[in-house]
N, C-alpha and C positions, 0 to 999 in steps of 0.2 A: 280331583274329582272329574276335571272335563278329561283327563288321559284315561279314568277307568271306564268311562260313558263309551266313550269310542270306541275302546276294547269290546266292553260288552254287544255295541253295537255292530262290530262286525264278527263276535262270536256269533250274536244271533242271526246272522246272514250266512253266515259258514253252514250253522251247523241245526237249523234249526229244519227239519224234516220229519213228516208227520209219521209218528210209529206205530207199534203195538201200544205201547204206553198209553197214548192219546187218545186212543179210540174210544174211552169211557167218560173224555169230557166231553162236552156240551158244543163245543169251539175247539177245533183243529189248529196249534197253534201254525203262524206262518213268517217266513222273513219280516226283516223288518225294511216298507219300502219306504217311509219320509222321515224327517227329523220329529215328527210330533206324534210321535210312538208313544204311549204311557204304558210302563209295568209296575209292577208290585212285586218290588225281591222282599219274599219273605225269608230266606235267609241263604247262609252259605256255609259251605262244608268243608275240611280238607281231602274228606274221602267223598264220594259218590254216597248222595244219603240212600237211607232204608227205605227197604219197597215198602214198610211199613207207614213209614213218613210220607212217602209221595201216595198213599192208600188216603191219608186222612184229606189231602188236597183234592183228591181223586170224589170223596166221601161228601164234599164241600159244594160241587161241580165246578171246579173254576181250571179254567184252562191255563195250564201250564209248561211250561217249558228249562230246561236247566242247560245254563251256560257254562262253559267252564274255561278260566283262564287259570290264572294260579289257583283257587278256588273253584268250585263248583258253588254257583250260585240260582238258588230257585226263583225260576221271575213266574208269578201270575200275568197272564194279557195274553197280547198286546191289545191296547185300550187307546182309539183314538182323539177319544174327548176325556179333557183332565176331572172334569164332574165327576162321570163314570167310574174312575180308576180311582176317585178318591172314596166313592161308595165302597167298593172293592176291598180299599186299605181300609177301611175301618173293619167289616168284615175277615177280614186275614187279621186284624190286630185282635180281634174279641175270638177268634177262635184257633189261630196257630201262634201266632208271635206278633208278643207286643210292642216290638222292636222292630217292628218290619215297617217301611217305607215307599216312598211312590221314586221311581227313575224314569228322565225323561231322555228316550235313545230317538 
């Protein structure tokens, strides 16, 4: 778990740049600059998910971003207080996936 954190964590430093995508959340996501980052992957993918799928996030207003290492994985955040980001997760758990979790990068 701490080797996927890191990955994630410097996926989201690599490659997290604000898009077209973006532009209809609420929150522009941005790097990640300390270790007390909070997101919410709500899930992950083998392929690149459907515009469909990132609509209903989009739908939601929750800012989002998608990392990919071996997976494509969807993080809501970045969320600097754990409070916040567990509001969030419960929110993403009653409305996209009830599987979905809080990661601290």
């Amino acid at each position: 778990a701490k080797l996927q954190n890191e990955i994630l964590k410097w996926l989201v430093q690599t490659s997290a740049k604000p898009t077209k995508k973006r532009q209809g959340t609420k929150r522009a996501s941005t790097s990640v600059q300390s270790k007390n980052t909070y997101y919410v992957q709500v899930d992950s993918f083998s392929k690149k998910p459907s515009k469909a799928y990132l609509n209903q996030i989009k739908k939601a207003s929750l800012p989002y971003t998608l990392a990919k290492d071996s997976v494509y994985k969807v993080l809501v955040g970045p969320y600097s207080d754990e409070k916040k980001a567990r509001v969030v997760l419960k929110q993403v758990k009653t409305r996209l996936n009830p599987k979905a979790f809080l990661t601290k990068i």
